[in-house]
C-alpha positions as CSV (number, residue, x, y, z in Angstrom):
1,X,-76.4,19.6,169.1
2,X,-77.9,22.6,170.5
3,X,-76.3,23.4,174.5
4,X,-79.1,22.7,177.0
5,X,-79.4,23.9,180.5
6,X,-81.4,22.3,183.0
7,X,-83.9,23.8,184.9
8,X,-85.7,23.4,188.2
9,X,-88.5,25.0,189.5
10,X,-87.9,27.7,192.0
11,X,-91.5,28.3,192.6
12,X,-94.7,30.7,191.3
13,X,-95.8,33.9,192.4
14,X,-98.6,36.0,191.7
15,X,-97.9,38.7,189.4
16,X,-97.5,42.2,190.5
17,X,-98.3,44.0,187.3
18,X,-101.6,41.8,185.9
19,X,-104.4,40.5,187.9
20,X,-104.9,36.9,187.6
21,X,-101.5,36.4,186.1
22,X,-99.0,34.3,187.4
23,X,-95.2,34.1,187.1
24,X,-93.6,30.6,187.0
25,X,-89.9,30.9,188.3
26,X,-87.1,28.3,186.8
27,X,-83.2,28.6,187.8
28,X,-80.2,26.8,186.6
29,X,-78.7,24.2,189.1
30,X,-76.4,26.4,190.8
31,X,-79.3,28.8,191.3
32,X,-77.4,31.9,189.9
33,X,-80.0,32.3,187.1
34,X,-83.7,32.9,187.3
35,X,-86.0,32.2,184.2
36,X,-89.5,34.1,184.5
37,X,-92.1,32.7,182.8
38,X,-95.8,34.1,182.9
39,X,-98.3,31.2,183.1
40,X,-102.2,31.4,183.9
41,X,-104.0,30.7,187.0
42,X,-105.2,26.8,185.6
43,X,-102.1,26.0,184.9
44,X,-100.4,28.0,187.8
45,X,-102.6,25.5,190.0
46,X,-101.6,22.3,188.3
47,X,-98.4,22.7,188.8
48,X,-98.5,23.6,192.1
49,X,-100.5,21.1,193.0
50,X,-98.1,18.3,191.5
51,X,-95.2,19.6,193.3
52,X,-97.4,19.2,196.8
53,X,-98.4,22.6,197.5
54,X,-102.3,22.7,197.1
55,X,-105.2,20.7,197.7
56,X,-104.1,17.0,196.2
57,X,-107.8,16.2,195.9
58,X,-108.2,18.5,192.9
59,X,-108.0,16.9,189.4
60,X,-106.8,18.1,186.2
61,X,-106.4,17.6,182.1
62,X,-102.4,16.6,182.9
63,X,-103.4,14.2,185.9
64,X,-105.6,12.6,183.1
65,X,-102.7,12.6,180.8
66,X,-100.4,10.6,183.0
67,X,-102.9,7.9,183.7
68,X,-103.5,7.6,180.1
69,X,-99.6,7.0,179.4
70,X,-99.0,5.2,182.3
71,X,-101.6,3.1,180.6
72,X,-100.3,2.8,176.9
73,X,-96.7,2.8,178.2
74,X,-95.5,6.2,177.0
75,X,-92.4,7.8,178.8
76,X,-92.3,11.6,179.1
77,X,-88.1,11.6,178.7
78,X,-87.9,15.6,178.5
79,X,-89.3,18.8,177.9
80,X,-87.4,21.8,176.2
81,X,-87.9,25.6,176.4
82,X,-86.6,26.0,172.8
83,X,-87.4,29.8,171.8
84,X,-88.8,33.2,172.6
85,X,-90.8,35.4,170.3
86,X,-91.9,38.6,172.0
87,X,-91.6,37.7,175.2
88,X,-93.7,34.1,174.5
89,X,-91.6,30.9,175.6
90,X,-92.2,27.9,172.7
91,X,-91.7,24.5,174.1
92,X,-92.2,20.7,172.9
93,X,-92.5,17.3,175.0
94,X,-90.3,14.3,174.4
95,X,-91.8,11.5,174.7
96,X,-90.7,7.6,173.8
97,X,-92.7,4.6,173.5
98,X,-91.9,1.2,172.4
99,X,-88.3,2.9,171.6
100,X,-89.4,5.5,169.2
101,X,-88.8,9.2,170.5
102,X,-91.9,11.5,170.1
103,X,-91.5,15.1,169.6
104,X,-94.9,17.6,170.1
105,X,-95.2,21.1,170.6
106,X,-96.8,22.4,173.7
107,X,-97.7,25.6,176.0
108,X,-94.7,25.6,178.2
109,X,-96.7,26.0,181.6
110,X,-98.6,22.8,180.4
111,X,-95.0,21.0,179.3
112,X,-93.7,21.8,183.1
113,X,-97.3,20.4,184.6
114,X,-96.8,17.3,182.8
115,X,-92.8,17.4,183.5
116,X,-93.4,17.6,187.2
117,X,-95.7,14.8,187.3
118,X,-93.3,12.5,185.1
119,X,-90.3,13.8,186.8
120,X,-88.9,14.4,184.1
121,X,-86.3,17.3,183.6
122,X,-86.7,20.7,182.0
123,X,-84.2,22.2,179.7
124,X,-84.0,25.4,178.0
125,X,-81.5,26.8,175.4
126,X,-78.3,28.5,176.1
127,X,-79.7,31.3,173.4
128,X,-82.9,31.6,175.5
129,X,-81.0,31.8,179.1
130,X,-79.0,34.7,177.3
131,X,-82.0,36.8,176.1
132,X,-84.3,36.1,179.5
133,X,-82.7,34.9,182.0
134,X,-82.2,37.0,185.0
135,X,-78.2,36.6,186.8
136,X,-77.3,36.9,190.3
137,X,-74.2,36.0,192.3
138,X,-75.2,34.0,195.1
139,X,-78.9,33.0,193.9
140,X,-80.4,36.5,194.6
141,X,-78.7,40.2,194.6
142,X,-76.0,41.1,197.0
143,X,-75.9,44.9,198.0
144,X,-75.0,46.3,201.4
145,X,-75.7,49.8,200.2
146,X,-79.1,48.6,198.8
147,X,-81.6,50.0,201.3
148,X,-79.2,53.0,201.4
149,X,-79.9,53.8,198.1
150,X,-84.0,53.1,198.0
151,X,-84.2,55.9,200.6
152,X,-81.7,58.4,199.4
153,X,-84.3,58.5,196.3
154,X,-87.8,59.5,195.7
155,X,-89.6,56.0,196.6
156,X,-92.6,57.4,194.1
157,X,-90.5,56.2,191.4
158,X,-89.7,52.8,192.6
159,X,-93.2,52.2,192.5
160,X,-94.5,48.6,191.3
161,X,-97.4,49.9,189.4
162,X,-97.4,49.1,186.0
163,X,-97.8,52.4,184.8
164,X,-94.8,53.4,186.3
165,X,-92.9,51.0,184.8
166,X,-93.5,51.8,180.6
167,X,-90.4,51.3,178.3
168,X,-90.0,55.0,178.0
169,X,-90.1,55.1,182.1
170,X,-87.1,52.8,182.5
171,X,-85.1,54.4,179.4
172,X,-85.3,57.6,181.4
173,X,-83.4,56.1,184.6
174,X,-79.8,55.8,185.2
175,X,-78.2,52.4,184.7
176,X,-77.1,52.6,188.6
177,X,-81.1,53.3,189.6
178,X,-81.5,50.4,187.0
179,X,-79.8,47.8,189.0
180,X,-81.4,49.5,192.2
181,X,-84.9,48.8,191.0
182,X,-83.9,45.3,189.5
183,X,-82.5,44.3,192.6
184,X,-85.8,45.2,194.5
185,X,-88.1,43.8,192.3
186,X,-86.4,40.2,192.4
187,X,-86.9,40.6,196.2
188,X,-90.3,41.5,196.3
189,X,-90.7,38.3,193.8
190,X,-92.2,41.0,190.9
191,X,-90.4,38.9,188.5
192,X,-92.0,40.0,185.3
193,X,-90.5,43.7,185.9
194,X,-87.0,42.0,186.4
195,X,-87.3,40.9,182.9
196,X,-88.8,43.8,181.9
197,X,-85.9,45.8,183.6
198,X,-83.1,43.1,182.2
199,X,-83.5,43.8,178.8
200,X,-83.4,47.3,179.0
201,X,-80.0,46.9,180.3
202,X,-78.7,44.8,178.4
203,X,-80.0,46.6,175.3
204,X,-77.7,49.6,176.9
205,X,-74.8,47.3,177.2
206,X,-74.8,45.8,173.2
């Protein structure tokens, strides 16, 4: 069987790069690996209203969807983050009722609304963690000679607009400036960069 890791949400943000867009950000246990995930707003509100964080008094298609299993006695056991095609995450549900295990495939954002509201866990692949996920020592970046660097170098091109940030923008930095920008932009919670910036290091490193 396949090596899971479980996931927990670390929170969502709105994106940096695309209006409207929202990044939904997952870590490991031990907090040293951040999972970005881009969700829309709908969902973006769903889950952050099950996890306490908005209006309570709003209603949605997964509130809906627990009643009904609460009803016909259908257990959400899990949801897996199973694979990654072009930056899209694929997940399914597991569900179980009257002992027989379910499987369906789902939107992820709408697999963690419904997770969060069964509290039910989230895994992902080992395969997937390797390809996206984002690594840090202590939960986030440690660099004394961070804010050194940022202002030793022309800010311009630290810049968090999109069109400073192409493919061929990042191939044309060092990996040093690299880690400098990746570093900032898991600060300032621009988590789509990151993972933008992420595998163009680690396609210098294969």
């Amino acid at each position: 069987m396949e090596q899971l890791i479980r996931l927990a949400i670390r929170g969502i943000s709105l994106s940096q790069i695309q209006s409207g867009i929202y990044i939904l950000l997952l870590e490991e246990e031990s907090g040293k690996i951040k999972l970005p995930i881009v969700i829309e707003s709908l969902q973006a509100q769903s889950i952050a209203c099950a996890i306490g964080k908005r209006d309570i008094s709003k209603s949605f298609t997964h509130d809906l969807f627990l009643t009904f299993a609460k009803i016909f006695h259908i257990k959400l056991k899990s949801i897996v983050i199973y694979k990654l095609v072009n930056g899209i995450f694929f997940s399914y549900i597991l569900f179980e009722r009257e002992n027989k295990e379910h499987k369906i495939d789902s939107k992820t954002s709408d697999a963690v609304a419904l997770a969060v509201r069964f509290q039910s866990p989230i895994y992902t692949t080992k395969e997937i963690f390797d390809k996206a996920g984002i690594y840090f020592e202590n939960g986030f970046p440690e660099n004394d000679n961070f804010e050194g660097e940022l202002e030793n170098k022309n800010t311009s091109s630290f810049s968090f607009d999109k069109e400073n940030k192409s493919k061929k923008e990042l191939e044309k930095m060092t990996e040093r400036d690299l880690n400098a920008l990746l570093n900032h932009a898991v600060v300032n919670e621009c988590y789509e960069l990151a993972a933008k910036i992420k595998k163009e290091l680690d396609h210098r490193r294969e």
